[in-house]
DOMARSE-79986 format. One record per residue: residue number from 1; residue in three letters; x, y, z of N, C-alpha, C in turn. Coordinates in Angstrom, 2 decimals. Atoms other than C-alpha are relative to their C-alpha. Layout:
<rs>
{NUM,'ALA',{X,Y,Z},{X,Y,Z},{X,Y,Z}}
...
</rs>
This chain:
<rs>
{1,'UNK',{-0.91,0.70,-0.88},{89.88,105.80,64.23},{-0.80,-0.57,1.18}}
{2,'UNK',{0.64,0.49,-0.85},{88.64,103.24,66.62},{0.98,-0.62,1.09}}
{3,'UNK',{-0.95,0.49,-0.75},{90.53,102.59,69.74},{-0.38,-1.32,1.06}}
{4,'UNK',{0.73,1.28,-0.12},{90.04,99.02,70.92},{1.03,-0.45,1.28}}
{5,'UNK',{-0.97,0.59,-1.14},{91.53,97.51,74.44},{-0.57,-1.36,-0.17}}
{6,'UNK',{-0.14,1.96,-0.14},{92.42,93.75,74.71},{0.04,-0.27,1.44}}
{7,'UNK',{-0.29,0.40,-1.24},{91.67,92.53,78.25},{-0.10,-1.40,-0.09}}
{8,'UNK',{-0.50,1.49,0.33},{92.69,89.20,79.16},{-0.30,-0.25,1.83}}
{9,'UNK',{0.09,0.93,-1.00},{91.59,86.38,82.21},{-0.04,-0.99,-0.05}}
{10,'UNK',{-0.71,1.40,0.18},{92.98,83.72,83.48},{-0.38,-0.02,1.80}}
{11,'UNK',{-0.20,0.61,-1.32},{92.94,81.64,87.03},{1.05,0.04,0.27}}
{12,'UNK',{-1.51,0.13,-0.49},{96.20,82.28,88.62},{0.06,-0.50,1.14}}
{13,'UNK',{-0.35,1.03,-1.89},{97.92,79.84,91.56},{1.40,0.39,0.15}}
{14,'UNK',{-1.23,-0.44,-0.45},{100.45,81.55,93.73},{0.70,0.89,-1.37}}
{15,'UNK',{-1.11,-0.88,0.43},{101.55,83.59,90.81},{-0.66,1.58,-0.29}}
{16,'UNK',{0.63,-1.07,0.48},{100.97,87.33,89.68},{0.80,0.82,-1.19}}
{17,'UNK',{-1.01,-0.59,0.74},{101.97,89.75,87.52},{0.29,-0.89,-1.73}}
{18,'UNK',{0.32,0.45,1.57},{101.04,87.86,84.08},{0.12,0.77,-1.19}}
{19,'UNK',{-0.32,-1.19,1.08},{102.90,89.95,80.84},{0.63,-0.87,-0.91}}
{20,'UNK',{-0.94,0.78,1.34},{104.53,88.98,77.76},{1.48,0.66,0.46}}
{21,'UNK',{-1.52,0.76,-1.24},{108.08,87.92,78.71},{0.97,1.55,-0.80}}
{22,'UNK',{-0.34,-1.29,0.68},{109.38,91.01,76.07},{-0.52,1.17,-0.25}}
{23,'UNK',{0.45,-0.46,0.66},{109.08,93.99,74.82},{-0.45,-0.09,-2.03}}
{24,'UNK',{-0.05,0.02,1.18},{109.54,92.64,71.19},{-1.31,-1.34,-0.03}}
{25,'UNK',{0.66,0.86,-0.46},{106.75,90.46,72.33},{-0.88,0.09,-1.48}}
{26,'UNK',{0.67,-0.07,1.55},{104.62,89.04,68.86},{-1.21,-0.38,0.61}}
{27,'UNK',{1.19,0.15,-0.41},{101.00,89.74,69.84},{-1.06,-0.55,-1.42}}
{28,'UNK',{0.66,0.75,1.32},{98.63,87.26,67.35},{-1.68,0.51,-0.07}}
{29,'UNK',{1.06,-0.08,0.30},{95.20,88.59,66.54},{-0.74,-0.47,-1.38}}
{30,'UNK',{1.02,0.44,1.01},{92.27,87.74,64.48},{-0.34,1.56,-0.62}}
{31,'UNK',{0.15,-1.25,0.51},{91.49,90.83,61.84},{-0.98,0.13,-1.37}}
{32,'UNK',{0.72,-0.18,0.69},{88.83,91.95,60.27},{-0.26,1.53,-0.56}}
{33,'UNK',{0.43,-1.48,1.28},{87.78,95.05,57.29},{-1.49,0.38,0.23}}
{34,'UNK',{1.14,-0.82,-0.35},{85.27,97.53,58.80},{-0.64,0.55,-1.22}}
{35,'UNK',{0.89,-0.39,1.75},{84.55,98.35,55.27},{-0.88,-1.11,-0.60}}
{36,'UNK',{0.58,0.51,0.73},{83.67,95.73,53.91},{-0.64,-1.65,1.26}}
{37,'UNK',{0.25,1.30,-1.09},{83.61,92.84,57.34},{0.67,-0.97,-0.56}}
{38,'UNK',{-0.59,1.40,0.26},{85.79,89.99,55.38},{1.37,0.21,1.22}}
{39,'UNK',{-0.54,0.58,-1.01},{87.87,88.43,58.30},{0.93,-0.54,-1.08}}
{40,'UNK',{-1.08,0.53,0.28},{91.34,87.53,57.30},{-0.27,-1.54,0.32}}
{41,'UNK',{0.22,1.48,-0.34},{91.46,83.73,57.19},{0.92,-0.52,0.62}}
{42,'UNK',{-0.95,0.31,-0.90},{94.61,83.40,59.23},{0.19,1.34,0.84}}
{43,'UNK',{0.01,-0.65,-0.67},{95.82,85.24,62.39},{1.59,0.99,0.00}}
{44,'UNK',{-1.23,-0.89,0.42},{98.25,88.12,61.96},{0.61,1.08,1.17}}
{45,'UNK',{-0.77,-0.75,-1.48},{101.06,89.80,64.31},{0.48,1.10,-0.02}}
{46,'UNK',{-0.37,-1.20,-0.60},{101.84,92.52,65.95},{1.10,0.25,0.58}}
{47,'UNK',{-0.99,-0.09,-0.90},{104.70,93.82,67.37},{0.35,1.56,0.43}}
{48,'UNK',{-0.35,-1.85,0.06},{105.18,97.16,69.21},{1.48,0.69,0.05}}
{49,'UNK',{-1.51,-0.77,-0.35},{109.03,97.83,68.72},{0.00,-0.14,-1.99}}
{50,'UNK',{-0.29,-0.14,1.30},{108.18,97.54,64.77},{-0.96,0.59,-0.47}}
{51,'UNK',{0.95,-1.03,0.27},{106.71,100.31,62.71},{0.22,-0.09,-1.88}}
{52,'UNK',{0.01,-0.13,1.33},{105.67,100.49,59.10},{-0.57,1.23,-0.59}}
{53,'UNK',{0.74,-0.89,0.14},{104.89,103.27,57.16},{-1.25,0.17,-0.82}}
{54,'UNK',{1.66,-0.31,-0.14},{101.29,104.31,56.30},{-0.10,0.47,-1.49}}
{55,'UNK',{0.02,-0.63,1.33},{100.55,105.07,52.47},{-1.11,0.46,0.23}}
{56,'UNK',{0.39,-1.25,-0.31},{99.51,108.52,52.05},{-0.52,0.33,1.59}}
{57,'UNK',{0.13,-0.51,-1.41},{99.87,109.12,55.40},{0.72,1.28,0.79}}
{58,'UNK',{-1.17,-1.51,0.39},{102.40,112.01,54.74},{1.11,-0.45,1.59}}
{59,'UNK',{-0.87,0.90,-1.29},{105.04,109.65,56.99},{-0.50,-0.33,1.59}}
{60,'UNK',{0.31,0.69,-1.09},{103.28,108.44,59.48},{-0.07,-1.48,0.06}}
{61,'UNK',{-0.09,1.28,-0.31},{103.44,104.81,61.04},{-0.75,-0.59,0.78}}
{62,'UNK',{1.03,1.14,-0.65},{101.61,102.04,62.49},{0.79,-1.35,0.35}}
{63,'UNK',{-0.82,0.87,-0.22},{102.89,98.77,64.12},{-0.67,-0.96,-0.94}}
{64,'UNK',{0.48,0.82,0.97},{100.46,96.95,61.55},{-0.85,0.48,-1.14}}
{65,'UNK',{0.81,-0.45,1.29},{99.62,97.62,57.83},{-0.57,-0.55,-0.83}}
{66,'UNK',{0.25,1.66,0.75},{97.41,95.15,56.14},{-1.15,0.87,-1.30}}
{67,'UNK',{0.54,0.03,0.98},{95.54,95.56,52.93},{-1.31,-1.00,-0.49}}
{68,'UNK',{1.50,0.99,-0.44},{91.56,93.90,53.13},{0.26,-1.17,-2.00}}
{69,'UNK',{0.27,1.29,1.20},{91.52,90.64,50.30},{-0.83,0.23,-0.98}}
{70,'UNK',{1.03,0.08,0.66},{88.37,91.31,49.31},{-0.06,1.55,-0.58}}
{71,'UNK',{0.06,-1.13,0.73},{87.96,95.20,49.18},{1.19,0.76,-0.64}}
{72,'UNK',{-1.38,-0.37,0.63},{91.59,96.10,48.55},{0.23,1.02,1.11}}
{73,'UNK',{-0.36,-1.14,-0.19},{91.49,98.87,50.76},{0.64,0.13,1.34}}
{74,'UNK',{-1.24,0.31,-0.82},{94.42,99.32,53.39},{-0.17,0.77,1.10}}
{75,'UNK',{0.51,-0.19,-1.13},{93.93,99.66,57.05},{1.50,-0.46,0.82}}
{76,'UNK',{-1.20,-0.12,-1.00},{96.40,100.15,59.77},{-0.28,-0.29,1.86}}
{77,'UNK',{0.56,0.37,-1.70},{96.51,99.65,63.98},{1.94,0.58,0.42}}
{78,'UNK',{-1.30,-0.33,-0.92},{99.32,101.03,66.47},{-0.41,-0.40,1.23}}
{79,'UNK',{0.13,0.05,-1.14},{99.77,100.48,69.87},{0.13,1.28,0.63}}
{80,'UNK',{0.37,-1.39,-0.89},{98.82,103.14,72.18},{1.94,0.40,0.80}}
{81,'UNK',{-1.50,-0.60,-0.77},{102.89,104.71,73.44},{-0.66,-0.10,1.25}}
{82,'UNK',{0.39,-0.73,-1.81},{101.54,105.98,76.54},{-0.80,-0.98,0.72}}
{83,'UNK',{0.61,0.54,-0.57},{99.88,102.77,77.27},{0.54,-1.49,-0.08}}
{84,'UNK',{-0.77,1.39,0.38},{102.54,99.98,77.78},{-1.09,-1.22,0.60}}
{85,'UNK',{0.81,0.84,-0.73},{101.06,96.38,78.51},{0.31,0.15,1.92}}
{86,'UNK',{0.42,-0.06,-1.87},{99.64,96.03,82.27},{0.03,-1.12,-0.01}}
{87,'UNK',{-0.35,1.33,-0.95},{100.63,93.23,84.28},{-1.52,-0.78,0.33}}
{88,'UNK',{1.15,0.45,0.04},{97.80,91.14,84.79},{0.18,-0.82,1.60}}
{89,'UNK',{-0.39,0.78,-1.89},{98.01,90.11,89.16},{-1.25,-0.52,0.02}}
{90,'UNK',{0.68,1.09,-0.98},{96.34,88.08,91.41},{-1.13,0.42,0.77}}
{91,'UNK',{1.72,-0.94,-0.50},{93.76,90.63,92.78},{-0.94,-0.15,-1.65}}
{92,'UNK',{0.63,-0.14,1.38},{92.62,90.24,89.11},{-0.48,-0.99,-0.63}}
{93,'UNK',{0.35,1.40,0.38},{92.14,86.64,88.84},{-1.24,-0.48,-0.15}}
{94,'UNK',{1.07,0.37,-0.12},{89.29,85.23,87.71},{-0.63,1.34,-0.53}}
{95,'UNK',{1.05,-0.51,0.50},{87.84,88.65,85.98},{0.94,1.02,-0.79}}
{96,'UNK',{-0.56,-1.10,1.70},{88.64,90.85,82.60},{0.78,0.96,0.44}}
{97,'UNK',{-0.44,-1.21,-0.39},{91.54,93.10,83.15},{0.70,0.63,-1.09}}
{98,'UNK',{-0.50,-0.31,1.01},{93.53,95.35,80.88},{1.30,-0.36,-0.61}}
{99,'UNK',{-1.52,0.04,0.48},{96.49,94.67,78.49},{0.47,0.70,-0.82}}
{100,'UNK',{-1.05,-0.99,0.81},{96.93,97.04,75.96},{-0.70,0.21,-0.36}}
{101,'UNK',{1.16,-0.76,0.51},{94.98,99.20,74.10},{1.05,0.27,-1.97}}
{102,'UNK',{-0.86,-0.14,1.17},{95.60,99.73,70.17},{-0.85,1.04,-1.04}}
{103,'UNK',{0.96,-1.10,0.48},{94.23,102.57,67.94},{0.06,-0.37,-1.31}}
{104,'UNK',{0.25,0.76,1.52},{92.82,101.12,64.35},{-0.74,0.71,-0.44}}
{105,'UNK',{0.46,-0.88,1.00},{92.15,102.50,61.46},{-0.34,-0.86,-0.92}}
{106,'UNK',{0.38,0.48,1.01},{89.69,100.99,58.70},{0.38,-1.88,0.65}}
{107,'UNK',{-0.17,1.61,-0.41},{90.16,97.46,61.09},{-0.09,0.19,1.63}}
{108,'UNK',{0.43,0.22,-0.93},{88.78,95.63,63.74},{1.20,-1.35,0.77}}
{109,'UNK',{-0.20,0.92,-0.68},{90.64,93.09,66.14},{-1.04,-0.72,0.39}}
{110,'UNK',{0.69,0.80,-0.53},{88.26,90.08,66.93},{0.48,-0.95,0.89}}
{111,'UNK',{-0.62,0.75,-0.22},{90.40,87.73,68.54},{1.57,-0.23,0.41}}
{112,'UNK',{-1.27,-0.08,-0.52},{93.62,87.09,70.48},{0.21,-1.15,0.00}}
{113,'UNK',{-0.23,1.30,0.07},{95.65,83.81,70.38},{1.39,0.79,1.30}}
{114,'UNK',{-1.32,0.10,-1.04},{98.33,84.09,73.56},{1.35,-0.69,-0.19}}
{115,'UNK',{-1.04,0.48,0.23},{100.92,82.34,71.66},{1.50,0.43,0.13}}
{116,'UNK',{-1.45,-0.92,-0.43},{104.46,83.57,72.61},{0.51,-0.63,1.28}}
{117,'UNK',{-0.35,-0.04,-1.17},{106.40,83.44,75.78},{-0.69,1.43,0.54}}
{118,'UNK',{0.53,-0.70,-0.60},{104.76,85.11,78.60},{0.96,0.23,1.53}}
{119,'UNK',{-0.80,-0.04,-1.45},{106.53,85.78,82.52},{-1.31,0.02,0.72}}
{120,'UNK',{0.90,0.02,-1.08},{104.92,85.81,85.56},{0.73,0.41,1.43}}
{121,'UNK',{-1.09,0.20,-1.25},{106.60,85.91,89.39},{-0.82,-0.72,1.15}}
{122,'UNK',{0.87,0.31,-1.11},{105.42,83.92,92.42},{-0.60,0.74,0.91}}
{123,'UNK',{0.48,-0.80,-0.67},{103.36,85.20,94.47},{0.47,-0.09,1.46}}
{124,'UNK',{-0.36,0.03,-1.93},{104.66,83.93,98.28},{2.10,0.14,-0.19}}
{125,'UNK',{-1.66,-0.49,-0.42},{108.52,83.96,97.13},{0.60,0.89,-1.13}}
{126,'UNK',{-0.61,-0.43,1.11},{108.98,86.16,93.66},{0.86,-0.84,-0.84}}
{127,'UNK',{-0.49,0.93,0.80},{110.40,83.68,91.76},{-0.60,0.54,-1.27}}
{128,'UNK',{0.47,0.17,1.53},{110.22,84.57,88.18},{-0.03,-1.19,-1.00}}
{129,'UNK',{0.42,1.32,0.45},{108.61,82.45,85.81},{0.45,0.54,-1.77}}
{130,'UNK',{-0.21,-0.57,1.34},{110.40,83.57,82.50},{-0.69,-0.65,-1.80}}
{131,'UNK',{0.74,0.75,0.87},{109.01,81.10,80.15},{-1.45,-1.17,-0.44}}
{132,'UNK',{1.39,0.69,-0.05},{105.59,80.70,80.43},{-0.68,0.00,-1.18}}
{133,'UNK',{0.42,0.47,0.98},{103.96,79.25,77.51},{-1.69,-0.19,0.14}}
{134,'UNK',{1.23,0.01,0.19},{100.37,79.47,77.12},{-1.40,-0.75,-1.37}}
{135,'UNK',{1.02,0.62,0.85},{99.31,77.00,74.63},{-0.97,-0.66,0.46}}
{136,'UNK',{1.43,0.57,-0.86},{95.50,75.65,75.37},{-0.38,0.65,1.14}}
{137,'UNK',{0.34,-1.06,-1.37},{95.49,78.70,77.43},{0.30,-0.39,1.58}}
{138,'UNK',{-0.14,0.21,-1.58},{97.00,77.17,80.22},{1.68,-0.74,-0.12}}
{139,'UNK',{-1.69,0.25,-0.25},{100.74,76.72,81.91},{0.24,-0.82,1.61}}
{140,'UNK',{-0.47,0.47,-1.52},{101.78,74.67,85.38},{1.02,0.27,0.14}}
{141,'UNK',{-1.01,-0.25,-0.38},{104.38,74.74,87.02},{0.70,-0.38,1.60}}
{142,'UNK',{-0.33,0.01,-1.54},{106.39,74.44,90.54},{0.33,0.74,0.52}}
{143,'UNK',{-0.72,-0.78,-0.89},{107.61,77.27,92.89},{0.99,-0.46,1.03}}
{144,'UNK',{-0.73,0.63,-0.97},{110.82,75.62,94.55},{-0.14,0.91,0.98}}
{145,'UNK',{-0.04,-0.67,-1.18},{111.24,78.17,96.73},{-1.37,0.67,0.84}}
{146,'UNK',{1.12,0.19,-0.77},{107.52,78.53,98.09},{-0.52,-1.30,-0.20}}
{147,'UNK',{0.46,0.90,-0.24},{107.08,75.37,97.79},{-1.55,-0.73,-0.13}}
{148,'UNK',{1.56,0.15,-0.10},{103.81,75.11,96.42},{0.59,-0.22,-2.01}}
{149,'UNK',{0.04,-0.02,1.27},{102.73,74.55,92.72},{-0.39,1.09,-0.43}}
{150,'UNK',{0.16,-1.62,0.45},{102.08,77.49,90.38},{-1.24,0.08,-1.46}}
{151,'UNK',{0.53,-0.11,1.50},{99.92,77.93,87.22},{-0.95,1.20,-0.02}}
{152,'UNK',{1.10,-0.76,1.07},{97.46,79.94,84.54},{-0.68,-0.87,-0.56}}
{153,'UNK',{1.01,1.18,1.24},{94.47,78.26,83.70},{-1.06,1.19,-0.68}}
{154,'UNK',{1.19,-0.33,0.81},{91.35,78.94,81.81},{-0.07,1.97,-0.65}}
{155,'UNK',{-0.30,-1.30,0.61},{92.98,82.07,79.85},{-1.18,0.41,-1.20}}
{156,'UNK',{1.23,-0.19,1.60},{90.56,83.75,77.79},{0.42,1.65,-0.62}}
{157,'UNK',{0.08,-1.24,0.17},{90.49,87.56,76.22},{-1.68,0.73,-0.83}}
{158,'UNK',{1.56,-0.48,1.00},{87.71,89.77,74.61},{0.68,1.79,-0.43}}
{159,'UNK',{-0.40,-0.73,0.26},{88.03,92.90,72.83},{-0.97,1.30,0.19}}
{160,'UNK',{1.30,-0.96,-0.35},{86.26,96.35,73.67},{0.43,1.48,-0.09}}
{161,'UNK',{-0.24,-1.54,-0.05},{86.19,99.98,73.10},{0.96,0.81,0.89}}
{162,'UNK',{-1.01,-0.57,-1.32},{88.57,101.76,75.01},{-0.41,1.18,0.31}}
</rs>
């Protein structure tokens, strides 16, 4: 079992507090077979309010159960319970912080795609930003009520031992 955290940075203006807008939130990774290294050729989702069960695992579950192409042999990933996603603020801008951590078995995460709705809140008046969209890794926006403009640019992630 290899437990792998996803941290994620981005440039934030006037906003903080950067999360996926749900809990049923569909997290997209890139996935690859520690057995054998063949990389799935498309990117496959996650979700932590859905659980599958684990063959011969004597009922145990995982939020993802995938089966490698090449070697056949079937590898699983959960999300850590005790480690809901972390908000990603404005003291944090501009350098790698944490979002979730996931514990894999017989598979590696390489890759995150931010596709989904995301939230946010302003930073000078709280204004929530419920549907922030992050395609090309980046979102604008306006803050009527601070009166300023708002965005997420140059979103990136990397993946690392936890």
């Amino acid at each position: 079992m290899v437990r792998l955290l996803l941290s994620i940075k981005a440039d934030l203006e006037n906003v903080t507090d950067l999360i996926p807008a749900s809990d049923s939130f569909e997290y997209f990774f890139e996935v690859k077979c520690t057995s054998c290294n063949e990389v799935h050729p498309k990117y496959v989702s996650l979700n932590r309010l859905e659980e599958k069960n684990v063959a011969g695992g004597k009922g145990s579950t995982a939020n993802f159960v995938w089966r490698c192409g090449l070697c056949k042999r079937e590898s699983s990933a959960k999300f850590e319970p005790a480690n809901p996603p972390q908000p990603y603020t404005a003291d944090s801008s501009g350098q790698f912080a944490p979002l979730v951590t996931i514990d894999c078995r017989g598979l590696e995460f390489t890759n995150f795609d931010p596709r989904g709705t995301w939230k946010c809140v302003g930073a000078e008046s709280g204004t929530v930003f419920n549907e922030v969209e992050l395609e090309g890794g980046e979102w604008v926006d306006y803050d009527e009520k601070a009166s300023l403009p708002v965005s997420v640019m140059k979103f990136e992630s990397k993946w690392g031992r936890a």
